[in-house]
Residue, then its C-alpha position, 0 to 999 in steps of 0.5 A: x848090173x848089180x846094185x844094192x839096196x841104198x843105190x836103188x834108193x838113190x836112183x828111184x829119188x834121182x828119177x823122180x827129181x834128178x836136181x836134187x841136192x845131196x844133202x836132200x837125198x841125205x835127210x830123205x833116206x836118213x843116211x849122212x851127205x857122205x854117204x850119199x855121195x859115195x853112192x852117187x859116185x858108186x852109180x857114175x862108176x858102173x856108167x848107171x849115172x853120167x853126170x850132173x843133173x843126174x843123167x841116167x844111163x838109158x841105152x846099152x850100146x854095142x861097144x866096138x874096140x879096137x883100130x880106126x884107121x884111114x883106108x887109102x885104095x889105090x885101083x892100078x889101071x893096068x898091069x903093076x910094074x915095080x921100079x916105075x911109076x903105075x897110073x891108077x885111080x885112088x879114092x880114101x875112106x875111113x876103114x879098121x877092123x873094128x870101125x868097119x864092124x861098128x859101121x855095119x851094126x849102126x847100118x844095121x840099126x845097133x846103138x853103137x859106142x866105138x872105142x879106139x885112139x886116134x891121133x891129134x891130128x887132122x884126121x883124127x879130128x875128121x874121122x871122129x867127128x864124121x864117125x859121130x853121126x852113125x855111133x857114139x865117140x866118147x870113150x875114143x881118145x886123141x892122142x898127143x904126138x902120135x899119128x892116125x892109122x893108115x891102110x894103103x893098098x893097091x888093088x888088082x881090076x879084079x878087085x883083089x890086093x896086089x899090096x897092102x901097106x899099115x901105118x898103125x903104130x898107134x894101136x900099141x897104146x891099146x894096152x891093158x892101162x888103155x881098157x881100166x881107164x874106160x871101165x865106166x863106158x864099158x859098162x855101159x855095154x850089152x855086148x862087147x867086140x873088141x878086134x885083134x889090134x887090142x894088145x895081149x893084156x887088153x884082151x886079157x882085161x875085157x875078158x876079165x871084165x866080161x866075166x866079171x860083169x856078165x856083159x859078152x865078148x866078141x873078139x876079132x880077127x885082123x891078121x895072122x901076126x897079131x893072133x900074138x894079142x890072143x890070150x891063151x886063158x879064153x874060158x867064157x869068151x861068147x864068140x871069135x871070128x878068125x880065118x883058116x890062117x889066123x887060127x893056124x897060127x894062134x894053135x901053130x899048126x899046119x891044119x886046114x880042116x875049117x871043122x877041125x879048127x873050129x873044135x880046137x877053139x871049142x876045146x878052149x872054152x870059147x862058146x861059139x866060134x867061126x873059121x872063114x875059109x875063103x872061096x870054101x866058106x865058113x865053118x862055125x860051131x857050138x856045144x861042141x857041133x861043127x857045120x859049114x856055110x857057103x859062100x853067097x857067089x859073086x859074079x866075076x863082073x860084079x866084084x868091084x871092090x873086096x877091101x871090107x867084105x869080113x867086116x861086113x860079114x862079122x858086123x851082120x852076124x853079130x847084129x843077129x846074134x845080138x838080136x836073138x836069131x839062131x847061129x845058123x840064120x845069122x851066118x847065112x846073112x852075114x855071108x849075104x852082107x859080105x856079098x853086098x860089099x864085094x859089089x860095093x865101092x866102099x868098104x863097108x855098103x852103104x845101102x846096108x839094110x837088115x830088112x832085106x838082108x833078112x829076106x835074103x835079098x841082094x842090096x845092089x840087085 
């Protein structure tokens, strides 16, 4: 982050005695008390210091936008039946895109600050507080008169949807406004990730944003319909993570050639880019060169559970990515972390590790 020569000055006084008074700095730099303070106040804007006594800004955090929500899964026990009532076995979890992405990178060992809006209510209250204990909360907001998202969805024995139900009204208020407002903590940032829940002119000012102060940007798919939230202008955006449906619906276009999606993204100016394909795998590339990662096969007996597994999959790239490892060796242990999850009961694997994704290793072997 840039600063100028009298805010160096500052800083290195506030270091060496952050109680000093304003008027001490004042006569030690022979500037004027308001001088001084419209430095100090320049420094808590860039999110440089956070308070008084003067708190220095020490760690960069990853900081995840977007949804939060409450994940309701309900397991039918047998075949569904529609106009009757299915018995089934439920269980509920906090779930999001972007929440679950977070989740993973502080597994993983990221320091992590998750941007999102819940509601003033009873979970909200509960998500944040429970969410605490793995990642920083203070830019997410709880917001008066509006209800926390939810995620209903009923699962197949073989683990997969059969219907899925989202209460996210909530994320309208996503907005451009909602980003200006959280400039300081974005700046607190190395990097930036940010889910398609975030409205169009959201993404618009992080990308700004991004540019602006050199910090990277990552967007995330969510679902086709809201590839609408996309800009259209995606010059200098460091990574996307989408689906074959999601980019075919952003560029409406029939195509399904993962290699030939990935370079129309490329063609946008977005430096590097992931096409997941399913059972097919991912198709990822940079600098205009395309190439395909496998799957990591799950036994069919094995599959518990694939409510998270892309999240898990984006959570472990970025994290290797972030951290220094080539494109090529961060897809291959974001496929093994997706894998890990599918044998998970929660959607986002508790028993997550680095170590051992790093060499490969299956967490539930």
């Amino acid at each position: 982050m840039k600063i100028n020569e009298n805010e160096r000055m500052v800083l290195d006084l506030l270091r060496s005695d952050p109680y000093q008074s304003q008027q001490d700095l004042a006569k030690k730099l022979s500037l004027s008390r308001p001088s001084i303070a419209n430095i100090i106040s320049g420094l808590q804007e860039k999110g440089i210091i956070l308070g008084k006594p003067y708190v220095f800004h020490e760690i960069d955090y990853v900081t995840c936008i977007g949804g939060a929500n409450m994940d309701y899964i309900f397991r039918l026990e047998e075949e569904m039946m529609l106009g009757t009532s299915n018995p089934v076995k439920s269980q509920s979890s906090y779930g999001g895109v972007i929440r679950n992405v977070a989740e993973n990178l502080a597994r993983l060992g990221e320091e992590v600050s998750l941007m999102t809006l819940v509601g003033q209510d009873a979970k909200g209250k509960e998500l944040l507080r429970d969410n605490h204990q793995l990642m920083e909360v203070f830019a997410s907001e709880e917001v008066s008169g509006e209800t926390t998202g939810g995620y209903y969805a009923v699962l197949k024995d073989d683990g997969n949807m059969q219907v899925g139900y989202a209460d996210m009204a909530i994320n309208e208020l996503m907005d451009r406004s909602w980003i200006l407002r959280h400039k300081r903590h974005l700046r607190m940032s190395k990097y930036l990730v940010a889910d398609t829940n975030a409205k169009e002119d959201a993404l618009e000012a992080l990308l700004r944003f991004s540019l602006e102060e050199e910090i990277p940007l990552a967007i995330v798919g969510v679902s086709s319909p809201k590839m609408k939230h996309v800009p259209s202008k995606l010059d200098g955006l460091d990574l996307i993570i989408c689906n074959i449906d999601e980019s075919q619906t952003y560029f409406q276009t029939k195509e399904e050639d993962g290699r030939a999606l990935v370079k129309k993204w490329l063609e946008k100016g977005v430096k590097k880019v992931v096409v997941t394909a399913g059972e097919r795998g991912s198709f990822f590339g940079e600098d205009g060169q395309v190439h395909h990662q496998e799957i990591v096969k799950v036994n069919a007996e094995e599959v518990v559970d694939t409510t998270g597994a892309g999240d898990a999959f984006s959570g472990a790239l970025l994290y290797s990515l972030i951290n220094g490892l080539d494109f090529k060796e961060s897809m291959s242990i974001g496929a093994l972390s997706a894998s890990n999850t599918i044998r998970s009961t929660y959607s986002v694997d508790k028993s997550l590790s680095f170590d051992k994704l790093k060499k490969g290793e299956n967490n539930h072997a």
